[in-house]
Biopython code that builds the backbone (N, CA, C, O; Angstrom):
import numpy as np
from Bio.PDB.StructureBuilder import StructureBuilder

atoms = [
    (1, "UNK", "N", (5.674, 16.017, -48.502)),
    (1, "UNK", "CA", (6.463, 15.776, -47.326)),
    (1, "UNK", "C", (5.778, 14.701, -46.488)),
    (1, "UNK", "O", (4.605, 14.752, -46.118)),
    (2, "UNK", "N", (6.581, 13.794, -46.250)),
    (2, "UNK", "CA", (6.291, 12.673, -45.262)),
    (2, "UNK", "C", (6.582, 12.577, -43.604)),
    (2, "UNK", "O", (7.684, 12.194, -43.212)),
    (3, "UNK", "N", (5.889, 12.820, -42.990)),
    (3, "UNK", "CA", (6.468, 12.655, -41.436)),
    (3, "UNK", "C", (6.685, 11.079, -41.235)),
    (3, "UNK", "O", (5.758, 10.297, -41.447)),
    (4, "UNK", "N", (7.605, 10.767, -40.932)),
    (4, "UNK", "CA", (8.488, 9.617, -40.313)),
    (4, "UNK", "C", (7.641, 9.260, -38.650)),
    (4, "UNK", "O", (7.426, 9.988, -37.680)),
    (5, "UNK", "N", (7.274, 7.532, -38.980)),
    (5, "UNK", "CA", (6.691, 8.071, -37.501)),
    (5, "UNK", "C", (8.203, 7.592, -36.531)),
    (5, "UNK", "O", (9.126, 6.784, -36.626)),
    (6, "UNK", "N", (7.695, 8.757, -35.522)),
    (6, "UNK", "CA", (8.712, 8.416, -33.696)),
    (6, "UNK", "C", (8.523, 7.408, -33.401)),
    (6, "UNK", "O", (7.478, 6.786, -33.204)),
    (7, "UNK", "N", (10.148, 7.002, -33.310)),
    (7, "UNK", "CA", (10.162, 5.998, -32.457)),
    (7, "UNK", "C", (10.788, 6.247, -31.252)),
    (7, "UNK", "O", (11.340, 7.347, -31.278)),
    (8, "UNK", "N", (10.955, 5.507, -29.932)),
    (8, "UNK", "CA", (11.517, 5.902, -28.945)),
    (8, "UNK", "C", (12.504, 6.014, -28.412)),
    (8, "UNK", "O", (12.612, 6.335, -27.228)),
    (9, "UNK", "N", (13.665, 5.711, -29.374)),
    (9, "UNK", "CA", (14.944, 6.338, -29.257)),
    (9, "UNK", "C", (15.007, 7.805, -30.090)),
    (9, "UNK", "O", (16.048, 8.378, -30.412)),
    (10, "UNK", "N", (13.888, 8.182, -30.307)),
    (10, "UNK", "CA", (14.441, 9.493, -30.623)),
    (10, "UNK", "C", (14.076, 10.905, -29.211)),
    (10, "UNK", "O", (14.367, 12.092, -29.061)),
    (11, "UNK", "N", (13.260, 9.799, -28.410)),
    (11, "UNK", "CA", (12.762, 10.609, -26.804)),
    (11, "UNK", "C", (14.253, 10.711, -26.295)),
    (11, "UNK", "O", (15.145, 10.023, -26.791)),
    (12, "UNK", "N", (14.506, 11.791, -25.074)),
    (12, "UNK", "CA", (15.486, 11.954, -24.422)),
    (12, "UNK", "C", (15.704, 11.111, -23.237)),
    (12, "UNK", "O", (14.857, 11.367, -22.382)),
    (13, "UNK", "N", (16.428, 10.314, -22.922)),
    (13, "UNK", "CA", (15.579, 9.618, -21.497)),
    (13, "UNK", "C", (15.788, 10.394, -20.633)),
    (13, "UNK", "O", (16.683, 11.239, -20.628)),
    (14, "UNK", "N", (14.491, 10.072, -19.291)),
    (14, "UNK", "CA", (14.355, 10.076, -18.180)),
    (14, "UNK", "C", (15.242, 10.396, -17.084)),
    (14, "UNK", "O", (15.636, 9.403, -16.471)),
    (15, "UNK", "N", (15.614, 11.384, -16.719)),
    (15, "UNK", "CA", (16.847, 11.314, -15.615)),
    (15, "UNK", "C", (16.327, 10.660, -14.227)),
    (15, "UNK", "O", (15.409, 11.061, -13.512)),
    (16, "UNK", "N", (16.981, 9.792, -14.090)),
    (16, "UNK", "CA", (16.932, 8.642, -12.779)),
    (16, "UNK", "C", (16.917, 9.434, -11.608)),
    (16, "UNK", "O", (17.786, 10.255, -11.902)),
    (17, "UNK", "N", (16.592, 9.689, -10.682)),
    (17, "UNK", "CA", (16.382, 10.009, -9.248)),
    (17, "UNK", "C", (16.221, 9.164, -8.192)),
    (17, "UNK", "O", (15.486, 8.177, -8.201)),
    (18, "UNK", "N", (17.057, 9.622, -7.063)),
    (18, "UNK", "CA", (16.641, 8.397, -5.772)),
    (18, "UNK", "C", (15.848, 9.416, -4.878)),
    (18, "UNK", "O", (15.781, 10.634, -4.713)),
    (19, "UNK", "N", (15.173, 8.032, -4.294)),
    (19, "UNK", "CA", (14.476, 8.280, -3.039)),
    (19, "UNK", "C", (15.173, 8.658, -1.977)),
    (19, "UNK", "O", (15.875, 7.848, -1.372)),
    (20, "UNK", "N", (15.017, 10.610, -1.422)),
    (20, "UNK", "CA", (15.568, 10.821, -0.226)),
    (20, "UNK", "C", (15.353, 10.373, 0.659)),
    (20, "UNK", "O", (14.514, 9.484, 0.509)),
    (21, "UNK", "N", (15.822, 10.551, 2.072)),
    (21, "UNK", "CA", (15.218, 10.901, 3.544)),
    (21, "UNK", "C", (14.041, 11.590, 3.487)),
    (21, "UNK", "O", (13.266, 10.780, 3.994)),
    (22, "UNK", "N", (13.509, 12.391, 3.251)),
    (22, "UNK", "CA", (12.572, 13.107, 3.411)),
    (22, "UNK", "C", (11.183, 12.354, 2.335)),
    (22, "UNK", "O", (10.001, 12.344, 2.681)),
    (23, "UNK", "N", (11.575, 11.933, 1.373)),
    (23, "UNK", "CA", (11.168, 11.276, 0.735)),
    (23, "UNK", "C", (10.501, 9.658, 1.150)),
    (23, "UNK", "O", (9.428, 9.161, 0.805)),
    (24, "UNK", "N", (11.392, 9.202, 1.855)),
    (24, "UNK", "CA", (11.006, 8.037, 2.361)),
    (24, "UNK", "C", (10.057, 8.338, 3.904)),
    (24, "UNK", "O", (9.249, 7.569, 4.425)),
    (25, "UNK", "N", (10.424, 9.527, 4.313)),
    (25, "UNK", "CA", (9.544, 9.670, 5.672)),
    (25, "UNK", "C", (8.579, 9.713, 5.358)),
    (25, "UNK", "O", (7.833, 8.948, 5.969)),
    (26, "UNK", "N", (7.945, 10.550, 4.288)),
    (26, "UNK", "CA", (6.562, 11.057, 3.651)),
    (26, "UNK", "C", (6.198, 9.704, 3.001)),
    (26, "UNK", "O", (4.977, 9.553, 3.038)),
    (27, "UNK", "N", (6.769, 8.781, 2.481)),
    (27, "UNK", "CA", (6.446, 7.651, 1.734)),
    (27, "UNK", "C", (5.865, 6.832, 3.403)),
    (27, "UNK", "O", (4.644, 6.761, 3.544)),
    (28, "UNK", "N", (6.645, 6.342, 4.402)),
    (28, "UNK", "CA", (5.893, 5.622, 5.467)),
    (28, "UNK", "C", (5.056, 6.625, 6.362)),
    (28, "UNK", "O", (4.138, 6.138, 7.022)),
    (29, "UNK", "N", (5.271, 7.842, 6.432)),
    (29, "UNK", "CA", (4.262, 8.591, 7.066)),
    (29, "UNK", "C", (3.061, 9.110, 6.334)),
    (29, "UNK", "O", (2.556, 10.075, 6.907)),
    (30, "UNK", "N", (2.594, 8.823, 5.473)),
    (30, "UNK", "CA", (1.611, 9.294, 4.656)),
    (30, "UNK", "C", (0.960, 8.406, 3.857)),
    (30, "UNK", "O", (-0.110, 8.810, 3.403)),
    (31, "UNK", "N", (1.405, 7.000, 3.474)),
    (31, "UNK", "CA", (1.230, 6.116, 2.479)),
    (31, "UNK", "C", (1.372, 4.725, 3.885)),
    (31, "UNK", "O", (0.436, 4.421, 4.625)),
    (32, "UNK", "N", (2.558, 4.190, 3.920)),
    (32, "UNK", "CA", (2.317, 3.019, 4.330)),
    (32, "UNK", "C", (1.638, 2.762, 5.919)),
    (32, "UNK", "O", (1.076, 1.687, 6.130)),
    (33, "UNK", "N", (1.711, 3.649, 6.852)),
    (33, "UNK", "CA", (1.304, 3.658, 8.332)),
    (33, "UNK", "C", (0.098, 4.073, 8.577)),
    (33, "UNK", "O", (-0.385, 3.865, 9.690)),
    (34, "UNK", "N", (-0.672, 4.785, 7.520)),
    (34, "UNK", "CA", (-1.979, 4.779, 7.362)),
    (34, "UNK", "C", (-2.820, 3.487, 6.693)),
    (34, "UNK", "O", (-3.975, 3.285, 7.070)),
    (35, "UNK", "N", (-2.353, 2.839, 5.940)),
    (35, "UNK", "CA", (-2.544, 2.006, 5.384)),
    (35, "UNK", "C", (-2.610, 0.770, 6.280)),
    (35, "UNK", "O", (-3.718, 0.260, 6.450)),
    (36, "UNK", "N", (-1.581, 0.260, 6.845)),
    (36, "UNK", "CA", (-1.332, -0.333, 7.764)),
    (36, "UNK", "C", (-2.067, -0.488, 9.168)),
    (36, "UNK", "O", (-2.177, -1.546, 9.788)),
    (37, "UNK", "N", (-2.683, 1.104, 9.666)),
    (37, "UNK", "CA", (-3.385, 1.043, 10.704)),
    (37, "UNK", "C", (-5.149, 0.798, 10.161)),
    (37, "UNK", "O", (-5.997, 0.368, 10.944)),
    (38, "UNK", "N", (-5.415, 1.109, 8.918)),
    (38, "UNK", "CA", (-6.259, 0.818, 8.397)),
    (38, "UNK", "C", (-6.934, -0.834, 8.315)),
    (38, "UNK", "O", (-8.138, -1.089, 8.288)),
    (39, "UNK", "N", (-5.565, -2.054, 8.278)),
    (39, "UNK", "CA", (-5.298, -2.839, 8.172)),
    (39, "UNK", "C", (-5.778, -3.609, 9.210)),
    (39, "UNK", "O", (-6.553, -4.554, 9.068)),
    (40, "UNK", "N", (-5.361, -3.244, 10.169)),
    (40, "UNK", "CA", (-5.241, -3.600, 11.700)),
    (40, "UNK", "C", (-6.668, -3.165, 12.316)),
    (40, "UNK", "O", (-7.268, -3.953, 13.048)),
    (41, "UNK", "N", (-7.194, -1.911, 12.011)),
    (41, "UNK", "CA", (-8.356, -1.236, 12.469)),
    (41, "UNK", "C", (-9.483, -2.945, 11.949)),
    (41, "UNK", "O", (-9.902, -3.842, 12.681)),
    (42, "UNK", "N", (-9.630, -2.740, 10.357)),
    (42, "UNK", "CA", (-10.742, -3.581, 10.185)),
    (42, "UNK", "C", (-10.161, -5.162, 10.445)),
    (42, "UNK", "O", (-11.019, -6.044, 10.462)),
    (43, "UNK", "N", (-9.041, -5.473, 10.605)),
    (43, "UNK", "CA", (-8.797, -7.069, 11.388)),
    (43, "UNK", "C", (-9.522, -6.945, 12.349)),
    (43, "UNK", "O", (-10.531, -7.641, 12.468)),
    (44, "UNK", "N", (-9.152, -6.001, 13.271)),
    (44, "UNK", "CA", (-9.806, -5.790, 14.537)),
    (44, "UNK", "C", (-11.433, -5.848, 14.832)),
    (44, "UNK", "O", (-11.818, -6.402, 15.861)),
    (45, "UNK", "N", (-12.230, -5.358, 14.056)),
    (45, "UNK", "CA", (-13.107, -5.148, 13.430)),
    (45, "UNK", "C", (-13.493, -6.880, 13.686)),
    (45, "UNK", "O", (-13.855, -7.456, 14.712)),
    (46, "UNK", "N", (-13.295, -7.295, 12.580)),
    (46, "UNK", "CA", (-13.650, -8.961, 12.218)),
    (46, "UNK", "C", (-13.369, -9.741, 13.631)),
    (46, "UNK", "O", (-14.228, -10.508, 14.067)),
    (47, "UNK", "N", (-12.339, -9.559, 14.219)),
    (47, "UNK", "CA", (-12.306, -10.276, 15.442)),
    (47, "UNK", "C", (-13.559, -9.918, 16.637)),
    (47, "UNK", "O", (-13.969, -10.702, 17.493)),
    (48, "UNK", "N", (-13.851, -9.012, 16.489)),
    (48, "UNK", "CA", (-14.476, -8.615, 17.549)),
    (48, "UNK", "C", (-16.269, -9.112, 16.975)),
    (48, "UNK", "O", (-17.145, -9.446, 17.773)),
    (49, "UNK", "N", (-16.417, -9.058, 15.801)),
    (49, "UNK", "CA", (-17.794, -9.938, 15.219)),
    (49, "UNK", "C", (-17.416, -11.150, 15.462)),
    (49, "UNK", "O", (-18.338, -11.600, 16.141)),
    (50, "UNK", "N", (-16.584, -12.020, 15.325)),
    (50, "UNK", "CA", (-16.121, -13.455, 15.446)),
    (50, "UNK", "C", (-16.686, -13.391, 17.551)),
    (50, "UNK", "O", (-17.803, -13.720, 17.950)),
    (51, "UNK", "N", (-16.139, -13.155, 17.980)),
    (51, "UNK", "CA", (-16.605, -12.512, 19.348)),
    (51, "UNK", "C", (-18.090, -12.573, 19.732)),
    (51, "UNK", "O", (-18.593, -13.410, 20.482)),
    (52, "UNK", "N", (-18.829, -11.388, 18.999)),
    (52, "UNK", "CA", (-20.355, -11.767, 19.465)),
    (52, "UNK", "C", (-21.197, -12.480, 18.668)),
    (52, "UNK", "O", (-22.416, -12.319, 18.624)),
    (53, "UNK", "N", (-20.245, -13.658, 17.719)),
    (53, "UNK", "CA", (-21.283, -14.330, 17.456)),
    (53, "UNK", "C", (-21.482, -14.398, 16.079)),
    (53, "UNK", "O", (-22.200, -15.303, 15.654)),
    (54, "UNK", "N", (-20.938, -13.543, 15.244)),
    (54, "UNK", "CA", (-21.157, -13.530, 13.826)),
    (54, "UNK", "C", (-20.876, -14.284, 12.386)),
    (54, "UNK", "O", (-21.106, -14.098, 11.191)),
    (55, "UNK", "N", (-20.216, -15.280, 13.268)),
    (55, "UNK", "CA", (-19.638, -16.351, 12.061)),
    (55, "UNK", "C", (-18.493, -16.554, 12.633)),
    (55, "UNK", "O", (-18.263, -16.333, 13.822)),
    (56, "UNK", "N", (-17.318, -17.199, 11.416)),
    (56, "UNK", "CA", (-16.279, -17.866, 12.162)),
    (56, "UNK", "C", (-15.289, -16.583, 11.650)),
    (56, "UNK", "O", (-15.281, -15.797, 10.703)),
    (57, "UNK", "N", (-14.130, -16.953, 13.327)),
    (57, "UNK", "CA", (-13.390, -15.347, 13.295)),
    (57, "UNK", "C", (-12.185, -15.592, 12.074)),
    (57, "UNK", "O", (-11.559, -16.648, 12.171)),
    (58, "UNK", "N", (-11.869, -14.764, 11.049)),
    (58, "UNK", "CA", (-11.605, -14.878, 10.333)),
    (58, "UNK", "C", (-9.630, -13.692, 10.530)),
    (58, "UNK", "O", (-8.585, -13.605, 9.886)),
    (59, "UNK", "N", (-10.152, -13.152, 11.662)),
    (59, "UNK", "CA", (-8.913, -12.016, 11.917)),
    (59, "UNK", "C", (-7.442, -12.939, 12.127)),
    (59, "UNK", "O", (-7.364, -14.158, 12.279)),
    (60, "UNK", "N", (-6.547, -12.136, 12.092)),
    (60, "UNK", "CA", (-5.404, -12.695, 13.000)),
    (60, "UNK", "C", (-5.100, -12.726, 14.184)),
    (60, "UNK", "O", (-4.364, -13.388, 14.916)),
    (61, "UNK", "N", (-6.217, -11.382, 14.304)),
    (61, "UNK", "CA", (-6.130, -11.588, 16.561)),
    (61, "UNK", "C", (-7.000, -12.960, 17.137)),
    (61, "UNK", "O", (-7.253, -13.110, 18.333)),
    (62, "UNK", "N", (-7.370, -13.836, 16.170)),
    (62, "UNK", "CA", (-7.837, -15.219, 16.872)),
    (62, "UNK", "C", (-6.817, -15.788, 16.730)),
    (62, "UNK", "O", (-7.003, -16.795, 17.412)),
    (63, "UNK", "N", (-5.370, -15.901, 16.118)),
    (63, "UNK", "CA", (-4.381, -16.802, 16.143)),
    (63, "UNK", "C", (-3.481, -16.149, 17.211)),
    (63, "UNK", "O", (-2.848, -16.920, 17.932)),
    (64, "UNK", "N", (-3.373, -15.088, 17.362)),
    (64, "UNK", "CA", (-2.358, -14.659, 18.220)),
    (64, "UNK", "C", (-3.138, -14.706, 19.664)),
    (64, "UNK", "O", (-2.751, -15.417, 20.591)),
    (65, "UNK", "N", (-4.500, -13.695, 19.740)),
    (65, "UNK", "CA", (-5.005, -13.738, 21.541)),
    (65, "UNK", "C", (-5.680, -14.921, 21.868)),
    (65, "UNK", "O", (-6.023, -15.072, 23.041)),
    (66, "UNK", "N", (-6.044, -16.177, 20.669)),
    (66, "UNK", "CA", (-6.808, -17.166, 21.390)),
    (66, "UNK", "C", (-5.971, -18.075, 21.355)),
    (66, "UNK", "O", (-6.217, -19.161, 21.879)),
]
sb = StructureBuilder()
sb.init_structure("model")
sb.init_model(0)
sb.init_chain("A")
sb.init_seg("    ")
for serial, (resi, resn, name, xyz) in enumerate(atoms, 1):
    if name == "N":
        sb.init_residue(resn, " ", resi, " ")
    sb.init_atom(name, np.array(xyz, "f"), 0.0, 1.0, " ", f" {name:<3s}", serial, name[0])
structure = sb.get_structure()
């Protein structure tokens, strides 16, 4: 006896699902707005070394507050 190898039309596909409401809240409340303030935290960060002196300011708060 020979086993035949699988190929992938013999898999069932995947049933498709959308992204709820609840789904998308947890997606920007948990994933992207942490991320984001993370973002902003260490820009902030770099601007404020650009500030006392540490090299050249490399943040975006030197294009926007200076």
């Amino acid at each position: 006896m020979t086993d035949k190898p699988s190929s992938d039309s013999d898999l069932p596909p995947l049933p498709r699902r959308r992204l709820t409401a609840r789904g998308w809240a947890y997606l920007l409340g948990f994933i992207a707005l942490p991320f984001l303030a993370l973002c902003l935290g260490l820009d902030y960060v770099l601007y404020l070394s650009a500030r006392a002196g540490f090299g050249p300011c490399l943040s975006l708060f030197c294009l926007v507050l200076e």
